[in-house]
C-alpha positions as CSV (number, residue, x, y, z in Angstrom):
1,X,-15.0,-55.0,-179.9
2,X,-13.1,-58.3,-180.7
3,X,-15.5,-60.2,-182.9
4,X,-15.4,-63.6,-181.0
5,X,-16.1,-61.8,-177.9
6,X,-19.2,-59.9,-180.1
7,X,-19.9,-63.2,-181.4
8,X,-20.3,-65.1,-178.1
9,X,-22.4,-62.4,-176.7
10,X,-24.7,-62.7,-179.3
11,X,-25.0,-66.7,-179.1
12,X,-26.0,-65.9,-175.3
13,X,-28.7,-63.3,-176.5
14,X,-27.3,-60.4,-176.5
15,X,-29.1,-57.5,-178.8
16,X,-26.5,-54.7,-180.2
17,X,-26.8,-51.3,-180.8
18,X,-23.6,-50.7,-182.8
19,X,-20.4,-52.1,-180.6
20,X,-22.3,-51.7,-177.2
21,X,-24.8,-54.1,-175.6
22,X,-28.4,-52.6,-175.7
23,X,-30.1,-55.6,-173.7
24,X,-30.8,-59.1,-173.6
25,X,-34.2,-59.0,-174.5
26,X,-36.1,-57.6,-172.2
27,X,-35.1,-54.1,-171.0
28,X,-38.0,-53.5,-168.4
29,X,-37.0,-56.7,-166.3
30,X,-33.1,-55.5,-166.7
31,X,-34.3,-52.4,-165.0
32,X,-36.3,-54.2,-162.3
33,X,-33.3,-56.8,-161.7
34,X,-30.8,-53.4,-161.4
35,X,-32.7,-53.0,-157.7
36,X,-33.7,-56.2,-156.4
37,X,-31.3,-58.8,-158.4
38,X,-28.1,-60.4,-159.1
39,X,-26.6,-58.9,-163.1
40,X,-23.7,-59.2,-164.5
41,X,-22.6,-57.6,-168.1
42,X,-20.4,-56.5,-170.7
43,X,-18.5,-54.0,-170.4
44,X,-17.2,-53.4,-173.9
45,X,-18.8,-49.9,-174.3
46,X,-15.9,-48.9,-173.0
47,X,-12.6,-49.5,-174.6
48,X,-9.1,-49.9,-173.0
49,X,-5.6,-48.2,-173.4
50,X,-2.6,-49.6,-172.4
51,X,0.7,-48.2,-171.0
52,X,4.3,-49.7,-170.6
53,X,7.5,-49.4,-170.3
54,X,10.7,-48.1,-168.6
55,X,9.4,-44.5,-168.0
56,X,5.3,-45.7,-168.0
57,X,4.4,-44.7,-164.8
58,X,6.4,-41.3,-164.2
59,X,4.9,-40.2,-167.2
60,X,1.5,-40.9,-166.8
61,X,2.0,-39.4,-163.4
62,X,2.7,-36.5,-165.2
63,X,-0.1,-35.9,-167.2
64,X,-3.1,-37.0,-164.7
65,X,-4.8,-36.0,-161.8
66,X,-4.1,-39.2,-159.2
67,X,-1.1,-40.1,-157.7
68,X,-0.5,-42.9,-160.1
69,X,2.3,-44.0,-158.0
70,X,-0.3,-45.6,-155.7
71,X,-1.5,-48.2,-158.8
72,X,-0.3,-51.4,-158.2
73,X,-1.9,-55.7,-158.6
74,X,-3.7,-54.6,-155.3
75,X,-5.1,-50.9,-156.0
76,X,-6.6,-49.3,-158.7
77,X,-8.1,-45.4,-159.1
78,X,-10.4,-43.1,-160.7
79,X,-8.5,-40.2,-162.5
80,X,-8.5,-37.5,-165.0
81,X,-7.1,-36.2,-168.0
82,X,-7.7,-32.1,-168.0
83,X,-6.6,-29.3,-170.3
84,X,-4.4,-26.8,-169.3
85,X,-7.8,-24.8,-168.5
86,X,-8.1,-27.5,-165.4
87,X,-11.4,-29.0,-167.4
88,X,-11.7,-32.9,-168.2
89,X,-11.2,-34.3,-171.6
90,X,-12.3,-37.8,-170.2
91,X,-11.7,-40.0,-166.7
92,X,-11.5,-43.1,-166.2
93,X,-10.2,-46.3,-164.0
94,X,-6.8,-46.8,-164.1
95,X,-5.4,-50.4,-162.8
96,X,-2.5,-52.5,-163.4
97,X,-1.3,-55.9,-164.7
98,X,1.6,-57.4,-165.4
99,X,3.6,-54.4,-165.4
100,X,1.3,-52.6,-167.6
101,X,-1.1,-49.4,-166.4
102,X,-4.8,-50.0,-168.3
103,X,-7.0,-47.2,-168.7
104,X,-10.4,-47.6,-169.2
105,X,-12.7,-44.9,-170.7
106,X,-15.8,-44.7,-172.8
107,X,-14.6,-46.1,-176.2
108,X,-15.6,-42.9,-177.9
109,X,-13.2,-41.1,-176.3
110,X,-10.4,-43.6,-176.6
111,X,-8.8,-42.5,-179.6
112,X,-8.4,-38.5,-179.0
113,X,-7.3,-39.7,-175.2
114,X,-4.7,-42.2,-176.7
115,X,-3.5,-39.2,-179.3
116,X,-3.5,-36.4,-177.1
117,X,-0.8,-38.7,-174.3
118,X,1.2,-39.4,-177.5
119,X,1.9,-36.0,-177.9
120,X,3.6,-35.9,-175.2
121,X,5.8,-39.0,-174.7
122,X,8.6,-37.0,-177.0
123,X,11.7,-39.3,-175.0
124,X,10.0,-41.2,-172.7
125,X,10.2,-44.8,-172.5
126,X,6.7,-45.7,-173.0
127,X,4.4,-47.5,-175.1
128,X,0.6,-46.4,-176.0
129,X,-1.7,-48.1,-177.3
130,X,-5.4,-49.5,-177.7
131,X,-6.1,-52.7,-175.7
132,X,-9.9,-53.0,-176.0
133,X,-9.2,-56.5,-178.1
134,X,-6.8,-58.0,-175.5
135,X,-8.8,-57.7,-171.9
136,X,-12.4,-58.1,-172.0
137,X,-14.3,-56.7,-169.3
138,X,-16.8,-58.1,-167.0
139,X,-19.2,-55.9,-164.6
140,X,-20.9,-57.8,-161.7
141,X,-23.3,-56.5,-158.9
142,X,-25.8,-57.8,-156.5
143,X,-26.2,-58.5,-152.9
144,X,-24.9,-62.1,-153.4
145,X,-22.4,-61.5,-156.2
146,X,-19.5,-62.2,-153.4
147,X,-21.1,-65.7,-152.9
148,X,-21.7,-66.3,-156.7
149,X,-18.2,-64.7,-157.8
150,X,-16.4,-66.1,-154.9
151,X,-17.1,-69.6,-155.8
152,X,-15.4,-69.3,-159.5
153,X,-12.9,-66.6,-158.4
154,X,-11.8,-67.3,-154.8
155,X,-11.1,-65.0,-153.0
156,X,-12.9,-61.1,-153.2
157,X,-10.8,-57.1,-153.3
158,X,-12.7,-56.2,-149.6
159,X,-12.8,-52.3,-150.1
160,X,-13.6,-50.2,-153.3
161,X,-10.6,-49.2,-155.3
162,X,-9.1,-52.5,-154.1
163,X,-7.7,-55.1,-156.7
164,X,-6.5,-58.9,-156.5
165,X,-5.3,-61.0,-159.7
166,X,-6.5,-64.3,-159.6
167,X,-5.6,-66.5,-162.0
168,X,-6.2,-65.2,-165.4
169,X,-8.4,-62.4,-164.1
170,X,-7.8,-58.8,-162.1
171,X,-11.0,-58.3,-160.2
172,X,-12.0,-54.6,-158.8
173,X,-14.3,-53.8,-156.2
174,X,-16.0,-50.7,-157.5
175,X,-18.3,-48.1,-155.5
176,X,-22.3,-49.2,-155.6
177,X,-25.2,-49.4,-152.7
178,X,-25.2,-53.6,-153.4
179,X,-21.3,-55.0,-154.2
180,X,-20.3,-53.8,-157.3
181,X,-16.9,-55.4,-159.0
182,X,-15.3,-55.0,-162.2
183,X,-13.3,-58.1,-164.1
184,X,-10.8,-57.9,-167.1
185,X,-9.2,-60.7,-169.0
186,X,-8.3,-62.8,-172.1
187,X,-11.1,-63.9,-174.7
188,X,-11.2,-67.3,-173.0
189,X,-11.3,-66.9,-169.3
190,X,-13.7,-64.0,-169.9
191,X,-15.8,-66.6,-172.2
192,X,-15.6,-69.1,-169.0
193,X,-16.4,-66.7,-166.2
194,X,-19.7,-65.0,-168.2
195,X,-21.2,-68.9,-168.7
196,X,-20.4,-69.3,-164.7
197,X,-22.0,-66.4,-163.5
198,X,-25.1,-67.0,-166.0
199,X,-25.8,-69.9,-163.9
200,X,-27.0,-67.3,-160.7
201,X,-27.3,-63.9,-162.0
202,X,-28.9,-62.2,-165.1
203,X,-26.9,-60.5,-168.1
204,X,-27.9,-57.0,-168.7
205,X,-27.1,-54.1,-171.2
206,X,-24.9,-51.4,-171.1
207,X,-27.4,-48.6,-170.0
208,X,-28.3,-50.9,-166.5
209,X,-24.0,-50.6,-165.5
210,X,-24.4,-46.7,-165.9
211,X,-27.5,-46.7,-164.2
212,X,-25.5,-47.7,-161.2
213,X,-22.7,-45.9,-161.6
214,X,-25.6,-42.5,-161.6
215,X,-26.9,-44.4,-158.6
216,X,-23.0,-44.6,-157.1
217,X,-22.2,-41.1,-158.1
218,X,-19.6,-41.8,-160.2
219,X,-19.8,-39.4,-163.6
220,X,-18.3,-40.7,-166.9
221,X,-17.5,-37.6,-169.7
222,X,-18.4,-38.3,-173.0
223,X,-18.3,-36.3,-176.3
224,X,-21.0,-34.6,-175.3
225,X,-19.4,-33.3,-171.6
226,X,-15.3,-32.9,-173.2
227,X,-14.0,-30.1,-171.6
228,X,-17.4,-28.8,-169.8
229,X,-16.3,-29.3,-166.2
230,X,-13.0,-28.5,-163.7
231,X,-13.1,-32.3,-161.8
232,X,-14.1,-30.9,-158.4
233,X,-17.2,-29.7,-160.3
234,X,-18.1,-33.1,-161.2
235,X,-17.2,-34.2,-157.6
236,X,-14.2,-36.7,-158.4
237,X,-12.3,-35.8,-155.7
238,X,-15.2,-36.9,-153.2
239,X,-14.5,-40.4,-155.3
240,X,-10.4,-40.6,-154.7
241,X,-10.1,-39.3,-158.3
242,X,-7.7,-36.5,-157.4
243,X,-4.9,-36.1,-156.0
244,X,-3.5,-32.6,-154.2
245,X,-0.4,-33.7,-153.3
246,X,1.6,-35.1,-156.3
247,X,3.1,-33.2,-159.0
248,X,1.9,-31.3,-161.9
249,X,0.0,-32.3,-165.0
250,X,-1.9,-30.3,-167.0
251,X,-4.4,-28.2,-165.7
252,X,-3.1,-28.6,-162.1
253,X,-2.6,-25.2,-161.3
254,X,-6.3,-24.4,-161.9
255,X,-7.7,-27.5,-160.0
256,X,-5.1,-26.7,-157.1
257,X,-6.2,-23.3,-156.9
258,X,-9.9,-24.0,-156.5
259,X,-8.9,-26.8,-154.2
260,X,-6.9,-23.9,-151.6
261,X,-8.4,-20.8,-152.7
262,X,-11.8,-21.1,-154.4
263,X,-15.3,-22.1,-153.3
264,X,-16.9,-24.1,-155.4
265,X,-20.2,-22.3,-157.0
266,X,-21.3,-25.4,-159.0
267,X,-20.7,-29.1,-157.9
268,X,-22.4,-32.5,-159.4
269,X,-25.4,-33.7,-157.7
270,X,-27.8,-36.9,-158.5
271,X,-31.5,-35.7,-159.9
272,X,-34.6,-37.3,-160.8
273,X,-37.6,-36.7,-163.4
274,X,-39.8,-38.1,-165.4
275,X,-39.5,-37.6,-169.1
276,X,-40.7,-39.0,-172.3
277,X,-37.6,-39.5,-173.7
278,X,-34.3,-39.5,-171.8
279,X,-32.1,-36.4,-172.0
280,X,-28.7,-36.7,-173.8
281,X,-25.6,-35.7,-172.0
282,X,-24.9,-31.8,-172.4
283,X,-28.8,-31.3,-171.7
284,X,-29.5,-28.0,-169.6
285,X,-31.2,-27.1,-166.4
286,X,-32.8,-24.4,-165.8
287,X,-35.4,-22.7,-163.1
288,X,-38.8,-21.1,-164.1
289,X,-37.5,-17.4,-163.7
290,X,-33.8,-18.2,-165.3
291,X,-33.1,-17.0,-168.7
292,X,-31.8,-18.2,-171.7
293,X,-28.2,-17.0,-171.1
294,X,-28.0,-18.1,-167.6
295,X,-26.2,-21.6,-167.3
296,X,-28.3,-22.9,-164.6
297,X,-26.4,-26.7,-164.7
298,X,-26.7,-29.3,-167.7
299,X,-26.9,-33.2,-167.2
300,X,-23.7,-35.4,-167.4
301,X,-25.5,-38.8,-168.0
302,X,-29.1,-39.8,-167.7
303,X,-31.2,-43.7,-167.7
304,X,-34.5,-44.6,-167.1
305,X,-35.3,-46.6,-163.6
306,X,-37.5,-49.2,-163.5
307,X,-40.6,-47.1,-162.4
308,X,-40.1,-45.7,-166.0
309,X,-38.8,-42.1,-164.5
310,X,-34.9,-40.8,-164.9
311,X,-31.9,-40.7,-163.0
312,X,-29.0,-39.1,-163.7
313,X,-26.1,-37.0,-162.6
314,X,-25.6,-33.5,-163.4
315,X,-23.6,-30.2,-163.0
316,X,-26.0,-27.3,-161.4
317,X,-25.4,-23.8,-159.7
318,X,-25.1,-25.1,-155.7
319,X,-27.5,-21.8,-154.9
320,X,-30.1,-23.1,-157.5
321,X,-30.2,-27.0,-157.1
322,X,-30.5,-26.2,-153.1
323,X,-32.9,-23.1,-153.4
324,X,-35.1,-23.1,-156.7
325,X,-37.2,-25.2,-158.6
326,X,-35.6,-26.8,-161.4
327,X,-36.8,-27.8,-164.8
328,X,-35.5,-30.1,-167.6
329,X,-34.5,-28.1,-170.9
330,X,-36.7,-25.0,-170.5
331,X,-39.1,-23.6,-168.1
332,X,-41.9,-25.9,-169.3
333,X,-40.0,-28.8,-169.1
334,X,-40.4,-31.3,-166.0
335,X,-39.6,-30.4,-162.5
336,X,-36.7,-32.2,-161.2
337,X,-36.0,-33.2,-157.9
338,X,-32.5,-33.3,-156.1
339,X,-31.3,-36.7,-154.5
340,X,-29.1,-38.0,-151.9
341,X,-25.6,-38.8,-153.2
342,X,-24.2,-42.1,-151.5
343,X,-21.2,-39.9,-150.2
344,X,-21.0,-36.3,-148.5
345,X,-20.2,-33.0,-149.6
346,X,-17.3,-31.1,-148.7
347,X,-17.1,-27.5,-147.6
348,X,-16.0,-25.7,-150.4
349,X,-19.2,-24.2,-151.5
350,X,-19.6,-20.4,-152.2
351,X,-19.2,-17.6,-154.8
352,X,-16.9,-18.7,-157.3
353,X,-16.2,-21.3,-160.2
């Protein structure tokens, strides 16, 4: 995190665990204000990578799976990065400004994602590289964010996906139940829009923007989940994070397949439960009659609500999150309860991965 950004945050009460923002002071209201309120907060816990040059965009086309073609000032997409076994080493937004593409992925995962592409750039014209310190990142939601943001910003992106550049900022309108955007930009403009929006909204921590992106549907791969799960598994192309029309990239002949000729026998789907502490990513699911060697589903990310009970997204058997009683961890852990998902299912459901 750039330290006068870090520094700035902490002059407007922000409380740190390590480079991420834990909360500004009072977590229970956070979660409270995450349903009924107008929040706002940083959004360095993820970092960003940049790509540019003569040959940036066909070779990023190349190696993920959205048509990165369709990224422009006015659209931006979820995506992937998969192994040639078709599973996800991380996704992530992909948007662009002033002729360069910007990733941006959990910053744990930043540096294997930034030296995994450079292996293969070989002769392309393209430059890599970690801009978390140029653009800092903004995320803003509430029923009357489009009033509040509006007034400093102008004019709004109307759809999710959709992007505008105003000024010194590129604003995203990002999937969530209330309106939900995303804002990058330099140190200063960034400083100047977070003292703006303090004036009508609350700042919250890191754990409230995941929250509502478990709430949204939208899953985020960490260290935890590298590698774990083929994308339509994790339902990114219910989200516009895939693409089965462009070329190949890594991994695309597995996704394809599953896409034309498989039925999917797992899928991601939203849960609830109450715990005493919250799961980690990588946590399993299981049923009271599975057995240790059966992989039942495991959880992709987890956060307390504010009626002190968990949300979270997470990777289960389609047969036994729609027909069995589920349990966190082991068969005496609690019973879990299956949620509606803010978008639908497809069809592909059935007897194979």
């Amino acid at each position: 995190m750039k330290h006068e950004w870090k520094e700035f945050l902490q002059n407007a009460g922000a409380e740190f665990e390590q480079d991420s923002v834990a909360s500004f002071g009072n977590p229970e209201r956070e979660r409270r204000i995450a349903h009924t309120g107008d929040l706002f907060c940083d959004l360095s816990h993820f970092g960003i990578i940049a790509a540019y040059g003569e040959d940036a965009a066909a070779f990023l086309q190349a190696q993920f799976t959205n048509d990165i073609k369709l990224v422009d000032e006015t659209y931006s997409q979820l995506s992937a990065l998969c192994s040639p076994k078709g599973r996800m080493l991380c996704n992530f937004r992909v948007f662009r400004r002033e002729q360069t593409y910007y990733l941006v992925i959990p910053y744990e995962l930043l540096e294997a994602a930034l030296s995994r592409l450079r292996m293969f750039v070989l002769r392309s014209k393209v430059t890599l590289e970690d801009a978390s310190d140029a653009l800092m990142g903004i995320g803003a939601s509430g029923n009357k964010m489009i009033e509040h943001l509006g007034d400093i910003v102008g004019a709004l992106p109307e759809q999710v996906d959709e992007a505008i550049e105003y000024q010194d900022y590129t604003i995203i309108r990002v999937a969530g139940a209330a309106p939900r955007f995303e804002i990058y930009g330099l140190l200063h403009a960034m400083q100047k829009l977070w003292q703006a929006l303090d004036v009508h909204a609350s700042p919250v921590g890191a754990n409230i923007w995941e929250l509502l992106n478990i709430q949204s549907g939208i899953p985020v791969i960490t260290a935890s989940t590298i590698d774990a799960y083929v994308p339509q598994m994790a339902n990114m192309h219910l989200i516009n994070g895939v693409s089965f029309s462009k070329g190949c990239y890594p991994g695309q002949e597995i996704v394809a397949r599953m896409h034309y000729l498989g039925k999917l026998k797992r899928r991601m789907y939203r849960i609830e439960f109450s715990a005493q502490e919250q799961p980690g990513a990588g946590t399993a699911l299981v049923t009271e009659t599975s057995t240790e060697s059966q992989d039942i589903g495991s959880i992709i990310s987890a956060q307390r609500t504010p009626n002190d009970d968990y949300e979270a997204l997470a990777v289960i058997q389609v047969n036994d999150a729609e027909n069995s009683q589920l349990k966190l961890a082991d068969a005496n852990g609690p019973n879990v309860t299956v949620l509606d998902l803010p978008y639908a299912f497809d069809d592909q459901v059935g007897s194979s991965d």
